[in-house]
C-alpha positions as CSV (number, residue, x, y, z in Angstrom):
1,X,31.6,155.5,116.2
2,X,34.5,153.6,117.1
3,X,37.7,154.1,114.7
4,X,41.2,153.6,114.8
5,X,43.6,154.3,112.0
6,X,47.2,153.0,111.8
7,X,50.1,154.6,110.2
8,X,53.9,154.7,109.9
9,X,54.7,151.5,108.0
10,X,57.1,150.9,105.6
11,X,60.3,149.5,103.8
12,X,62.9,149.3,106.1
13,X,66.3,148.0,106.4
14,X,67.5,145.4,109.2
15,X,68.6,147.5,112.0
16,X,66.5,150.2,110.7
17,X,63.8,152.2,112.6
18,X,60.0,153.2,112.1
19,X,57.3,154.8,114.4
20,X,53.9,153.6,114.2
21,X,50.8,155.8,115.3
22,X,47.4,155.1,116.1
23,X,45.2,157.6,116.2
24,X,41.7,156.6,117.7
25,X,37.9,158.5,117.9
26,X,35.0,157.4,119.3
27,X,36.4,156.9,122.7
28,X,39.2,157.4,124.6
29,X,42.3,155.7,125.0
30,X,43.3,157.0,128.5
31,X,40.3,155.1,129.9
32,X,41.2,151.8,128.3
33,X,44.4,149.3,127.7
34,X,45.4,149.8,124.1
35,X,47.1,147.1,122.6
36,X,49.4,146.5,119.5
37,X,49.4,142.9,117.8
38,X,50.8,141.9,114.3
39,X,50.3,139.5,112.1
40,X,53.2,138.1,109.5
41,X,52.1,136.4,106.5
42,X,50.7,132.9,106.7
43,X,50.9,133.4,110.2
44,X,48.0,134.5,113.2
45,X,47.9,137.1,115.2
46,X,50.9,138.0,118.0
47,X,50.4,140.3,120.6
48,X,53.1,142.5,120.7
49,X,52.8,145.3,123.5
50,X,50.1,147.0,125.8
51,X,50.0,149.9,127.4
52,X,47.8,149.9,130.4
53,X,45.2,152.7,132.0
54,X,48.0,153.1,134.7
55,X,50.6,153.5,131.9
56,X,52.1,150.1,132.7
57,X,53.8,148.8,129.6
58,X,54.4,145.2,128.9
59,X,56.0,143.6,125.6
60,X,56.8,140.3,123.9
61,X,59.8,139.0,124.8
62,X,60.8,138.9,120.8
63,X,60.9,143.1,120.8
64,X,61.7,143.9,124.6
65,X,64.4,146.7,124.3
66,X,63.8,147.4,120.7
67,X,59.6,148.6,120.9
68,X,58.5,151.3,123.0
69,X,55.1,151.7,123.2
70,X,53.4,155.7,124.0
71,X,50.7,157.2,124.0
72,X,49.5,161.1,124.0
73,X,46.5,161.6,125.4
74,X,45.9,164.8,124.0
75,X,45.7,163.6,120.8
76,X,43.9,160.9,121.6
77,X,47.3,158.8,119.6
78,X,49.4,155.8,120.6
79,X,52.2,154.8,119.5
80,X,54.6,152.1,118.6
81,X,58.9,152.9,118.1
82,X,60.4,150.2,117.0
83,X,63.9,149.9,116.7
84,X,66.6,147.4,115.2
85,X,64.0,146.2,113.7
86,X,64.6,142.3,111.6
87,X,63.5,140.6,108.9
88,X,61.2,138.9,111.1
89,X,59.1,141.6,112.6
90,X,57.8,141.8,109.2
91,X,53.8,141.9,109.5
92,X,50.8,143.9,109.7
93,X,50.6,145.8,112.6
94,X,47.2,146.6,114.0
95,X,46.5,148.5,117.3
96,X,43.2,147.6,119.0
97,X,41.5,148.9,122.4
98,X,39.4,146.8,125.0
99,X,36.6,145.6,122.9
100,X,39.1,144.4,120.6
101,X,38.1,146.9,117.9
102,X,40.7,147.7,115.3
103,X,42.3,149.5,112.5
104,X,43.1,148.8,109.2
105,X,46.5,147.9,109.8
106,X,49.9,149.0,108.4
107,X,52.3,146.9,107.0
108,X,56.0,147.1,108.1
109,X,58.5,144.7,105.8
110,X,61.9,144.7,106.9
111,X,64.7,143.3,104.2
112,X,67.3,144.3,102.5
């Protein structure tokens, strides 16, 4: 069975920092692109970064030099550092793989 299971959101201030992880079973993520999108209230989904098979990374232009995007194979984990983060990358942040499964989510608000 497929799973993925955000974590790492939170309160933060503007400027502030937060990691998100991903951990995913059922398959793994070294064979596939795994992708983090958002959603912001009232809003639809964003795509926000990917992280390819070859380890090619790509990001929206709205977080290039602020997100990284990781992974560690071993632990079958990818991640999401975000930093100087603003009031607007406040969302839901899902990760998802090539069938477009996903997690739960974790909700990161920034304000002060």
């Amino acid at each position: 069975e497929v799973q993925l299971v955000e974590s790492g959101g939170g309160l933060v201030q503007p400027g502030g920092s937060l990691t998100l992880s991903c951990v995913a079973s059922g398959f793994t993520i070294s064979r596939q692109t795994m992708t983090w999108v958002r959603q912001a209230p009232g809003k639809g989904v964003e795509w926000v970064s990917t992280i390819a098979r070859s380890g090619q990374r790509l990001y929206t232009d709205s977080v290039t030099g602020r997100f990284t995007i990781s992974r560690d194979n071993a632990k079958n984990t990818i991640y999401l550092q975000m930093n100087n983060l603003k009031p607007e990358d406040t969302a839901v942040y899902y990760c998802q793989n090539d069938q477009d499964d996903r997690g739960q989510g974790t909700q990161v608000t920034v304000s002060s």
